[in-house]
C-alpha positions in Angstrom: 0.0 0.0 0.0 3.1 2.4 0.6 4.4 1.6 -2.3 1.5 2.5 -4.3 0.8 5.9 -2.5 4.4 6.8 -3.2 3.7 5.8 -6.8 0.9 8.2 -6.9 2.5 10.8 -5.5 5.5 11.4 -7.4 3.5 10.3 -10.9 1.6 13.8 -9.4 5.0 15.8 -8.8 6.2 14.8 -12.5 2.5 16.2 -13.9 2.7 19.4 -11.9 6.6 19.6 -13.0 5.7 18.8 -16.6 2.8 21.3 -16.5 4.9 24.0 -15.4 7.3 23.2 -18.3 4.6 23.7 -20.7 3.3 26.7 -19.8 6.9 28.0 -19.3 7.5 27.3 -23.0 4.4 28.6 -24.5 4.9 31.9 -22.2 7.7 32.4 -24.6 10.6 32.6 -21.5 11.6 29.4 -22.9 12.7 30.8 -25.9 14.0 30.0 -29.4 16.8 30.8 -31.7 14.5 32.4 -33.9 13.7 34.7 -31.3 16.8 35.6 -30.2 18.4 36.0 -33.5 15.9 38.0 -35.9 16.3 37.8 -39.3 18.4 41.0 -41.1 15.5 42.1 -44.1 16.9 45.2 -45.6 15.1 48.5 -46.1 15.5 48.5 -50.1 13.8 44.7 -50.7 10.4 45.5 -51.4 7.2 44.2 -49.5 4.8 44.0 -52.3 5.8 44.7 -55.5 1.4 44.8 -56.5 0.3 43.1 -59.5 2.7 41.3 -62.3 1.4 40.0 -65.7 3.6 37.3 -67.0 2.7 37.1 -71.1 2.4 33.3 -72.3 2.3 32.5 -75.8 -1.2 31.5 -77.2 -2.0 27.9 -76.5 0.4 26.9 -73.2 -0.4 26.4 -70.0 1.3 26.5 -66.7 2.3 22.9 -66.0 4.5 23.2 -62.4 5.3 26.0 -60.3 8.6 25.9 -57.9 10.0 28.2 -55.8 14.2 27.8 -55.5 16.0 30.4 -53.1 14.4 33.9 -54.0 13.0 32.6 -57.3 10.0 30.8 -58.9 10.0 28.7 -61.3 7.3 28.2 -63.9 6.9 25.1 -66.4 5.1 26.3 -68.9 4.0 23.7 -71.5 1.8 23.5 -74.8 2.0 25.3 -77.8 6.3 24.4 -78.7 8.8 23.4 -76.6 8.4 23.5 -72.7 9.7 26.3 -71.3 11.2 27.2 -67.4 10.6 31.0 -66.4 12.4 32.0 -63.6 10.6 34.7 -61.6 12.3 37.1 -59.2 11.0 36.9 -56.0 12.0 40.6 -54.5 10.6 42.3 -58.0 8.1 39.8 -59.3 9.5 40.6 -62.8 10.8 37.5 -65.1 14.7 37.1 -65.1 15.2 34.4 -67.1 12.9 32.1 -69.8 15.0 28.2 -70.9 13.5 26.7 -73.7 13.5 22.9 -72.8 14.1 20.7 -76.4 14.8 17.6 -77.2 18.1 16.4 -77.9 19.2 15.6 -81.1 21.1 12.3 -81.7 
């Protein structure tokens, strides 16, 4: 019967300890590197760069859409060959356009 009081008790002590724990973390005194080191965004990169038409030729579609590093990537299929156009993230405006053919033998 001791045993099994003692049992209950400290399975009691590690909820109250764990509890505390919890609420310490989501109070935010727990902390995180994210927190403590804030990430450097310079005053020249836009925020919004508004609304950006990319042309496609008549008859494609867009097939995939990727985002590498501070660029997205658009497979744009249909009408010819496929073709990757790499989007700048910071500008919106299109930086490159590879024509994807088939090699010939």
């Amino acid at each position: 019967m001791k045993a099994l009081k003692f049992l209950v008790l400290s399975m009691g002590v590690v909820l109250i300890v764990g509890f505390g724990f919890l609420i310490w973390g989501l109070t935010g005194k727990g902390g995180s590197n994210s927190a403590k080191h804030p990430v450097n965004v310079s005053s020249d990169t836009p925020r919004d760069f508004g609304l950006v038409t990319v042309p496609l030729p008549v008859g494609t579609k867009v097939d995939q859409v990727l985002s590498v590093d501070n660029r997205i990537v658009v497979r744009v299929t249909g009408n010819g060959p496929d073709h990757l156009l790499v989007l700048d993230v910071n500008s919106g405006k299109v930086s490159g356009d590879i024509a994807l053919e088939a090699a010939h033998p």
